[in-house]
KOLTORMAR-729956 format. One record per residue (C-alpha): residue in one letter; x, y, z. Coordinates in steps of 0.1 Angstrom, whole numbers, plus 2048, in hexadecimal, padded with zeros to 3 digits. Layout:
KOLTORMAR-729956
aXYZ...
***
This chain:
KOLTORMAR-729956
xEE8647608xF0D6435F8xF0F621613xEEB617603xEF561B5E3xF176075E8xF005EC5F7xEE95E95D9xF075E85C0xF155CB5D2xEF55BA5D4xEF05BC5AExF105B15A7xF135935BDxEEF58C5B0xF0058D58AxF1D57A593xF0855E5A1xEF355858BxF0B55B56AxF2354057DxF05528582xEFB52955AxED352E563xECB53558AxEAF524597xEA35415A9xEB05685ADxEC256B5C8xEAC5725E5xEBC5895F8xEB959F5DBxE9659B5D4xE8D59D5F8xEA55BA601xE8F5DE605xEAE5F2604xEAD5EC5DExE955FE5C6xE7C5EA5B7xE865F9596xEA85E859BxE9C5C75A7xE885C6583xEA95CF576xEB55AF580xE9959A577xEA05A8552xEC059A550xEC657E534xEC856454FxEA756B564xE92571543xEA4551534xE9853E553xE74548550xE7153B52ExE7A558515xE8C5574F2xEA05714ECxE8E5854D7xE725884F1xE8F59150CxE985AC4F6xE735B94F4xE6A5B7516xE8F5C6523xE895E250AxE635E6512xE6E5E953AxE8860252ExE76617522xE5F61E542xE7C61E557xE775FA565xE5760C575xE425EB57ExE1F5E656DxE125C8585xE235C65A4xE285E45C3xE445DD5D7xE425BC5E8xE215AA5D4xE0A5AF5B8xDF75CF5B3xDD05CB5AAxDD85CE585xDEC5B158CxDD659959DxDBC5A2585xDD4598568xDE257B57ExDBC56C57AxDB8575553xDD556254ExDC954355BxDA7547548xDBB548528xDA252C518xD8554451DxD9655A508xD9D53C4EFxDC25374F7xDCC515504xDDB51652BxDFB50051CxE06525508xE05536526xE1D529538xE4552D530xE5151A54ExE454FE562xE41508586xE3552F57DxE2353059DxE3E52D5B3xE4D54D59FxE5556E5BAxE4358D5B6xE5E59F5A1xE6058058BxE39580584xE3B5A257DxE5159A55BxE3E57C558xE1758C558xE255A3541xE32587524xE1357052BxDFD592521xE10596505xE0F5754FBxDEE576501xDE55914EExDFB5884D0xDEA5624CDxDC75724D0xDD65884AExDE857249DxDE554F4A7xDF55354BCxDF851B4A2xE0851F47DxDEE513468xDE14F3463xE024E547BxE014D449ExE234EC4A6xE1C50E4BFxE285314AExE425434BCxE355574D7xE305794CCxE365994E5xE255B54CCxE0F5C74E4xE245CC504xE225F34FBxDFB5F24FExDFF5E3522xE01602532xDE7610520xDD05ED525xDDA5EF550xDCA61354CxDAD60E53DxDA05ED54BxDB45EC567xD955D857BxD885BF55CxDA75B4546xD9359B539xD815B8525xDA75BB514xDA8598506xD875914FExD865AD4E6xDA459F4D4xDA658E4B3xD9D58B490xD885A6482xD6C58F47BxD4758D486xD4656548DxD685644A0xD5A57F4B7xD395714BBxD4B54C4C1xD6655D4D6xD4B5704EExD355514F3xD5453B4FDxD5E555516xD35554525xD3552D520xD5852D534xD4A54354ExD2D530555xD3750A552xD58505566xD734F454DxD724D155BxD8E4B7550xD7C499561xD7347C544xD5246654CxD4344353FxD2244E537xD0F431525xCF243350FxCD142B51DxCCD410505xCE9402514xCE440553AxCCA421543xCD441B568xCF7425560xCF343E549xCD8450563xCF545057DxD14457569xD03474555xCF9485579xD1A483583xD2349255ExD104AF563xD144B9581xD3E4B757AxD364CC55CxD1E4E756DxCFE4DC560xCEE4CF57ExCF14D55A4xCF94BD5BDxCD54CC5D0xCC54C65B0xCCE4A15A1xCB348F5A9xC9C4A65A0xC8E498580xC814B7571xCA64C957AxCB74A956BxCA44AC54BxCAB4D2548xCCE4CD54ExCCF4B0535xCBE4C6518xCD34E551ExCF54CD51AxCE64BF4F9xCDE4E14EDxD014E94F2xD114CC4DDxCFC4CF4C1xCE14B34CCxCBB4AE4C8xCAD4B34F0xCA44904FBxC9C48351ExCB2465518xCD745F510xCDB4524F1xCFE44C4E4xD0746E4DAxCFC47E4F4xD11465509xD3046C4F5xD294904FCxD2948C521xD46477521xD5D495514xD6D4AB52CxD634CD52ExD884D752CxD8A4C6509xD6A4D64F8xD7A4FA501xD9C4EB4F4xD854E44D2xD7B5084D8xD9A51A4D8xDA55034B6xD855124A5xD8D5394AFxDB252B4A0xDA0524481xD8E54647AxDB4550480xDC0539467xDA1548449xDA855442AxD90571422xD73565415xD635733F4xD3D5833F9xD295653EBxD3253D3F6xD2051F401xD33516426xD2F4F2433xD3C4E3453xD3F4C0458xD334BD47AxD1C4D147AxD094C745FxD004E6452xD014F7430xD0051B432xD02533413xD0D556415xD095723FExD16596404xD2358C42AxCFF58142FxCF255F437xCD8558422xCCC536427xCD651943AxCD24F5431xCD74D3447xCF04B5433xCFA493438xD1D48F434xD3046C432xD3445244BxD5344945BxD5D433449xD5A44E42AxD5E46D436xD5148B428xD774A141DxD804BE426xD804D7404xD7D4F53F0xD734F93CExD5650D3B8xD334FE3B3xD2F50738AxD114F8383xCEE4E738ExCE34C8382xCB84C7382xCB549E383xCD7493382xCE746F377xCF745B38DxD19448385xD214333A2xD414313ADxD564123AExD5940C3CDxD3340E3D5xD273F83B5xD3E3DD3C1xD363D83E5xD103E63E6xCFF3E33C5xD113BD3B8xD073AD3D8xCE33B73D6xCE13AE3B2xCEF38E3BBxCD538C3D7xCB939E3BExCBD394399xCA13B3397xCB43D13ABxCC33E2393xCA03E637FxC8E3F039CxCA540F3A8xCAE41A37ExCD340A37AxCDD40C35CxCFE3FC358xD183FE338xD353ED329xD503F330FxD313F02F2xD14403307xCF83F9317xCF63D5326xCD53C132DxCDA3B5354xCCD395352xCE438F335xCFC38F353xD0936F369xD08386382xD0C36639FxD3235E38AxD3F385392xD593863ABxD6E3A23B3xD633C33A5xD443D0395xD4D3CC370xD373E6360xD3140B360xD0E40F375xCFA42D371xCDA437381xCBD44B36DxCB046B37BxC9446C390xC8746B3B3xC9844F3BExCB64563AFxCCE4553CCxCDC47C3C1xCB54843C9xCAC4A13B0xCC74BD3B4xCE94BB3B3xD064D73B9xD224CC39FxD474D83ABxD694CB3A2xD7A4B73BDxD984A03C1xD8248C3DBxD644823BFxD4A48F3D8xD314A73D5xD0C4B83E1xCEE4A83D9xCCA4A33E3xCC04823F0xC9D46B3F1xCA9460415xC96480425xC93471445xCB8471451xCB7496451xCA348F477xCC4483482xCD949249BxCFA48348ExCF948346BxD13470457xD01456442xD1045A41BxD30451409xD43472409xD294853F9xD174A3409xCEE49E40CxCDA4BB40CxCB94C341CxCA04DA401xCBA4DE3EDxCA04F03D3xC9E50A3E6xCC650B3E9xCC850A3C3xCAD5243C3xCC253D3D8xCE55333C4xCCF53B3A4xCC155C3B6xCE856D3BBxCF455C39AxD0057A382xD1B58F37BxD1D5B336DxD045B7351xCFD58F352xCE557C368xCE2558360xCC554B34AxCBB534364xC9F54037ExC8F53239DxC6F52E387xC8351F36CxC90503385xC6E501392xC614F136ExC7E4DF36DxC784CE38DxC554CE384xC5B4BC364xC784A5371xC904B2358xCB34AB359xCC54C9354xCE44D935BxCE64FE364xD0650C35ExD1152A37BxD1A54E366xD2A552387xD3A531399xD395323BFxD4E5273D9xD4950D3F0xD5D50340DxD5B4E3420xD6B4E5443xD6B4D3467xD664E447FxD574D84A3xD4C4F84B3xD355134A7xD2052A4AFxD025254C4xCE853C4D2xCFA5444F0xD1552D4F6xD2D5194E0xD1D4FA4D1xD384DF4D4xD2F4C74B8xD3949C4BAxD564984A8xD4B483491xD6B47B47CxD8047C4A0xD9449448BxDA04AB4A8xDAA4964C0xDCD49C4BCxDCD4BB4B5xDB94BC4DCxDD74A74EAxDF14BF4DExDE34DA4EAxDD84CB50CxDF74B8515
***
């Protein structure tokens, strides 16, 4: 024993004196690592020195934690037995990689390049900071708010490992996925991403789908090949029309499309997109619940890509509504603010911008246009006759103020939801029913275009009071209103919030639903995280 214990001492310190000469060792010394005449225990000993911990990508406040969480068990091993990884281990070994089920992007898991050709005792120190890491980004986030810059990885959970490697020694999955914020929507999101991951394999490939409209022959082929890559369809099954059309209906389901046997733009786009990048978009919206502020118990909610309004009242959804929201060239903001009152019938000022290069060329094409859709339109003195105007000598901007009456053509339809804004947008109705069929719905100016919005302003007026004070208005009162086509505005006792946000994956039924990024406002944000 005295002869083995002079040989270990000598092995530790010609292991320390190598690797302190050479700055940062590329590798522990083998003969130490590989050497059964020295305790496990010890050879962990050595991993934990400043050099080796330094090497496999720790700061040093995350050397400190895990050399002081190892201390404290008496570098007893969680992961590994004596020459490999014990069951707990390979179990973690295979969570780790499925860190995007979880919601955490791959890229944060890994400290060093080359991990996998890390030794036993090394991926014992490693499983234990990519757990914690794990665990501490599935808490508190992996991206400081509203920033394309990681946080700091945080090791504030290795004292629950033990306890974790216990308890679910044979499904550490169960672990992660039951991590997070304490908030219905992020679990529901967070479980249906882990069953969606599951299921579909996360695919990197990138197609050329075309629409049908474009080349039907192509689109046929390349949207096979699509599906099958993505887990939709089976190799046995792709010529099977009836399997093809099944798998074609389930994909649009799952990225917020209308089922069509045909591949129509969207749809194309849809296919196009890796697999690996809609889970990317996935992990950024569990980031986002992260990122919320609490929310107070009554606000109307509308996401841009969705195209849904939704309006909550004691935690409760009470009613959903479809919108348009601006075109591309206009695009809807992102915003918060406090609807304070309802307008029953509502004027329209046109804005600048719109007056000048919409309404003057179709006067100048239509000396009768601004009659037939009620313009009214005002200078300096008032009111101005339109044909007292050379209208064929303007150039340049729309001189006058133009205001449209109220009515059922009025482009702000009959309701409107009146909030202050830096942006000079807000959420009306609109005459243009018909574009609420649409898949992809970004038609207006900025604005926000709500379907039945009656019935919103019915339910606003509903949970309008405050203590001893409900507001005079009624849902019967807005009914004669409506009836009567009388422009009114109905003051809020109680202003409510609204928040206007973008954000490309939501809940579905039972998987995500990964929404066309309309405004192509996260494709950075995807490469950063990917790359």
């Amino acid at each position: 024993m005295k002869h083995l214990l002079i040989a270990s001492i000598f092995f530790l310190g010609l292991f320390y004196l190598t690797s302190c000469s050479s700055g940062v060792s590329t590798q522990p010394e083998m003969n130490i690592i590989y050497n059964d005449t020295i305790p496990l225990q010890d050879k962990i000993k050595f991993i934990l020195t400043s050099n080796n911990l330094t090497r496999l990508g720790l700061n040093a406040d995350q050397q400190q934690l895990i050399q002081d969480f190892y201390g404290k068990r008496d570098f007893v091993p969680l992961w590994i037995n004596d020459s490999t990884l014990n069951e707990s281990g390979k179990t973690l070994t295979i969570s780790i990689k499925k860190s995007m089920h979880f919601g955490i992007p791959e890229k944060r898991m890994h400290f060093i390049t080359n991990d996998e050709k890390l030794n036993w005792i090394e991926r014992e120190i490693y499983l234990t900071a990519q757990a914690s890491t794990l665990i501490g980004d599935l808490n508190n986030g992996f991206l400081y708010p509203g920033e394309q810059e990681f946080r700091i990885k945080r090791f504030d959970k290795l004292d629950s490992l033990d306890f974790y490697k216990e308890r679910y020694a044979k499904n550490l999955d169960s672990i992660f996925i039951k991590q997070g914020v304490i908030d219905t929507n992020y679990q529901q999101l967070a479980n249906q991403l882990y069953k969606y991951c599951e299921k579909y394999p996360i695919d990197k490939t990138k197609f050329n789908v075309c629409s049908e409209d474009v080349d039907s022959l192509k689109a046929h082929t390349e949207s096979k090949k699509a599906l099958i890559s993505k887990g939709y369809l089976t190799l046995e099954n792709k010529d099977d029309p009836n399997e093809f059309k099944k798998a074609l209906f389930t994909f649009q389901e799952h990225n917020g499309l209308t089922k069509k046997k045909y591949i129509n733009s969207y749809t194309a786009t849809c296919l196009n997109e890796s697999t690996y990048s809609k889970v990317i978009r996935a992990c950024y919206a569990l980031e986002r619940y992260r990122w919320q502020i609490q929310r107070p118990k009554k606000f109307v909610y509308i996401n841009i890509p969705e195209y849904i309004l939704r309006f909550y009242h004691d935690d409760t959804l009470r009613v959903s509504h479809k919108i348009i929201v601006g075109k591309v060239e206009t695009p809807t903001p992102t915003l918060s603010s406090k609807i304070y009152e309802i307008i029953s019938f509502p004027y329209w000022t046109v804005p600048q911008s719109i007056a000048t290069n919409e309404i003057l060329p179709a006067v100048k094409n239509n000396s009768g246009y601004l009659s037939k859709n009620n313009y009214k339109i005002y200078g300096k003195s008032g009111e101005i006759n339109p044909s007292s105007v050379s209208w064929s000598k303007i150039n340049g901007g729309f001189p006058y103020k133009i205001v449209q009456s109220p009515g059922n053509s009025n482009s702000l339809g009959i309701i409107k939801f009146e909030f202050h804004n830096k942006f000079g947008v807000y959420l009306h109705d609109t005459p243009n029913k018909n574009l609420f069929n649409r898949d992809i719905r970004a038609f207006s100016h900025g604005c926000m275009r709500c379907k039945d919005p009656v019935d919103l302003a019915k339910m606003i007026l509903d949970y309008d009071s405050i203590p001893n004070k409900r507001n005079y208005y009624s849902r019967d009162s807005l009914d004669t209103l409506v009836m009567k086509s009388v422009h009114e505005e109905l003051k809020l006792v109680s202003p409510i919030p609204i928040y206007v946000e973008y954000v490309t994956v939501t809940i579905g039924v039972e998987f995500p639903v990964f929404h066309y990024d309309i405004y192509r406002k996260e494709e950075e944000i995807i490469s950063f995280l990917s790359n």
